[in-house]
C-alpha positions as CSV (number, residue, x, y, z in Angstrom):
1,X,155.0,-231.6,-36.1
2,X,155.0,-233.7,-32.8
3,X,155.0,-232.2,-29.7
4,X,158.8,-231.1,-27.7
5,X,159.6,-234.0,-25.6
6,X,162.7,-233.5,-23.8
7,X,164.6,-236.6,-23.4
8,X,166.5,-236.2,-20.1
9,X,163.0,-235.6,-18.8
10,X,163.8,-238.7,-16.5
11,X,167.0,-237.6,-14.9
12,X,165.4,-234.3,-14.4
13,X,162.3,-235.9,-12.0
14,X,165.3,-237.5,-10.5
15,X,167.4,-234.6,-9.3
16,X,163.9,-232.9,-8.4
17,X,162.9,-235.2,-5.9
18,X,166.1,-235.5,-4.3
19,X,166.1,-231.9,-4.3
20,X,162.9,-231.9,-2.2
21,X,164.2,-235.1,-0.3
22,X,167.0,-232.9,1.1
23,X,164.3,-230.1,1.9
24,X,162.2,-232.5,3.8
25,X,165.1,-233.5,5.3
26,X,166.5,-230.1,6.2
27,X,163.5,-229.8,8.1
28,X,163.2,-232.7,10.2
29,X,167.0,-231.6,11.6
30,X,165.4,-228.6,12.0
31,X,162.6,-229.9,14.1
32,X,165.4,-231.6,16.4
33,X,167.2,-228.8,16.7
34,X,164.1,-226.8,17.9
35,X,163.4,-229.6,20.3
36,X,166.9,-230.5,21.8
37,X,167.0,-226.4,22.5
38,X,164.0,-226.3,24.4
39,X,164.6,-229.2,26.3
40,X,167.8,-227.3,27.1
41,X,165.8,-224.6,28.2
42,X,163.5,-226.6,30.2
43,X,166.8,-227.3,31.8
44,X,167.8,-224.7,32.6
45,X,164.4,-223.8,34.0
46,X,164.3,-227.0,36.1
47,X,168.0,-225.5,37.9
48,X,166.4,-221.9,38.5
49,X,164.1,-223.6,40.2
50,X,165.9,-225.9,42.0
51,X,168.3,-222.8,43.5
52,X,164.2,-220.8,44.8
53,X,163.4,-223.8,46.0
54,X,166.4,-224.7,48.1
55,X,166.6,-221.7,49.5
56,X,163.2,-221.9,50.7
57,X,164.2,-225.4,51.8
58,X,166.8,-224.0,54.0
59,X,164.9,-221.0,55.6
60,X,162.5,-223.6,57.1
61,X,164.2,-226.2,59.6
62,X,164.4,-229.6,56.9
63,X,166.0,-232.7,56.8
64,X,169.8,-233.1,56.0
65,X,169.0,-235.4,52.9
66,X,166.8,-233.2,51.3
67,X,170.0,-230.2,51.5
68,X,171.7,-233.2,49.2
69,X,169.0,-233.9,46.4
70,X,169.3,-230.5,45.6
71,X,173.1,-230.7,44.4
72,X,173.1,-233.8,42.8
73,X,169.9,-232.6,40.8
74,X,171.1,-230.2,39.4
75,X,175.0,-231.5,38.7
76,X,172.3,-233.9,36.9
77,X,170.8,-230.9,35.1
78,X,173.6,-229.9,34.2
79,X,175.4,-232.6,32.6
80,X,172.3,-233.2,30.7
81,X,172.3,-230.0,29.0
82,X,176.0,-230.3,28.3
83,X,174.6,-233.6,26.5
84,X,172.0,-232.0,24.7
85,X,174.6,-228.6,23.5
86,X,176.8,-232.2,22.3
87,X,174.0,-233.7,20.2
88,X,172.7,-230.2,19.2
89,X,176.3,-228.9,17.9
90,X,176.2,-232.4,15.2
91,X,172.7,-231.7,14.9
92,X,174.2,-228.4,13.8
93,X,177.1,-230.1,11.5
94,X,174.5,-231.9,9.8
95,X,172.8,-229.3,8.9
96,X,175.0,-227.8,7.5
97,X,176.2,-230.7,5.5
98,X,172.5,-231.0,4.4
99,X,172.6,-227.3,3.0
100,X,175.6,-227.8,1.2
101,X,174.1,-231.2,-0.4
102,X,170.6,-229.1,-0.6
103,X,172.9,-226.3,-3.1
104,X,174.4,-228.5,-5.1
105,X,171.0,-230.4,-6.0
106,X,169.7,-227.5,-6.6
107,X,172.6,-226.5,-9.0
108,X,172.0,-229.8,-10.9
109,X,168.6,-228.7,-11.2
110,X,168.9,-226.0,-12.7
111,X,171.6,-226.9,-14.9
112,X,169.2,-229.3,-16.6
113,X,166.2,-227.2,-16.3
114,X,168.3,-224.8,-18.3
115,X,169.4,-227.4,-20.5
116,X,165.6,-228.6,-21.6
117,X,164.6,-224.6,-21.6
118,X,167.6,-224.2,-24.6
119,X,166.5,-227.5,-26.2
120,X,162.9,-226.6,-26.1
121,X,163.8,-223.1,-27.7
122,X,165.8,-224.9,-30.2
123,X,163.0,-227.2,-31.4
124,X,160.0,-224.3,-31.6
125,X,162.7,-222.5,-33.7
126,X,163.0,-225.1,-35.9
127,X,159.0,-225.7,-36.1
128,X,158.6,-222.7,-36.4
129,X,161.3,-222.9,-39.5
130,X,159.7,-225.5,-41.2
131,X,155.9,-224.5,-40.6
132,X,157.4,-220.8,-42.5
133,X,159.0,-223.3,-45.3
134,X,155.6,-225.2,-45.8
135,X,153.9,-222.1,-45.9
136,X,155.8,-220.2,-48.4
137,X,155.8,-223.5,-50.2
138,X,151.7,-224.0,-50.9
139,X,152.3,-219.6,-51.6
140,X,154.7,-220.9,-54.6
141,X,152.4,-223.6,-55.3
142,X,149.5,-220.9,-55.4
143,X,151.3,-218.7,-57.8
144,X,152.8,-220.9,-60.0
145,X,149.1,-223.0,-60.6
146,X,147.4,-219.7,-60.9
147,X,149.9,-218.4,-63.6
148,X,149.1,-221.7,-65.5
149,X,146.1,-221.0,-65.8
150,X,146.4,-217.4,-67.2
């Protein structure tokens, strides 16, 4: 008998690579994520030290313009971390959206990995069936030539 070939083998490759499409995927968001919330941090770093060092600015006599970098630095600062807590919340949305496309390729990968472990059940039964039918088959054939012969 010929060996099990599944015939939705095809489809089945598919949904397995987009399955690890979306994983790959998952993880570049990921990687963004991790990089818009340390830059975020290095933000918030910069403003911390921004406030030591203009009050270090202003215990020694200075220059009035310097006293103003120091404010619109860090109103700078902070708009661009209000940017980057934007870009990180749809960052955030799509990852979500990616986990919920991530389950349901997963579901339709299992559905028809399930679907080719029944099939391939089904066809070693019936193998299994006929190589029992071809045995029991050359038994009759024994008995009945070796009866002729008596």
């Amino acid at each position: 008998m010929q060996k099990f070939k599944f015939k939705l083998d095809g489809l089945l490759k598919v949904r397995e690579f987009k399955e690890k499409q979306l994983k790959i995927e998952l993880g570049e968001i990921l990687k963004e994520i991790n990089l818009v919330e340390e830059k975020i941090a290095d933000a918030n770093r910069a403003i911390s030290e921004t406030y030591d060092a203009q009050e270090a600015c202003m215990r020694d006599p200075s220059n009035g313009q310097m006293l103003q970098f120091f404010p619109l630095f860090i109103q700078g600062k902070k708009e661009d971390i209000k940017n980057k807590d934007n870009l990180l919340w749809s960052l955030r949305k799509k990852y979500d959206k990616k986990v919920a496309e991530l389950a349901t390729a997963r579901g339709e990968v299992k559905v028809m990995e399930n679907f080719k472990d029944k099939k391939k059940t089904e066809w070693s039964k019936e193998k299994n069936k006929k190589e029992q039918e071809a045995i029991e088959e050359i038994l009759m054939m024994r008995s009945n030539g070796s009866k002729g012969l008596l």
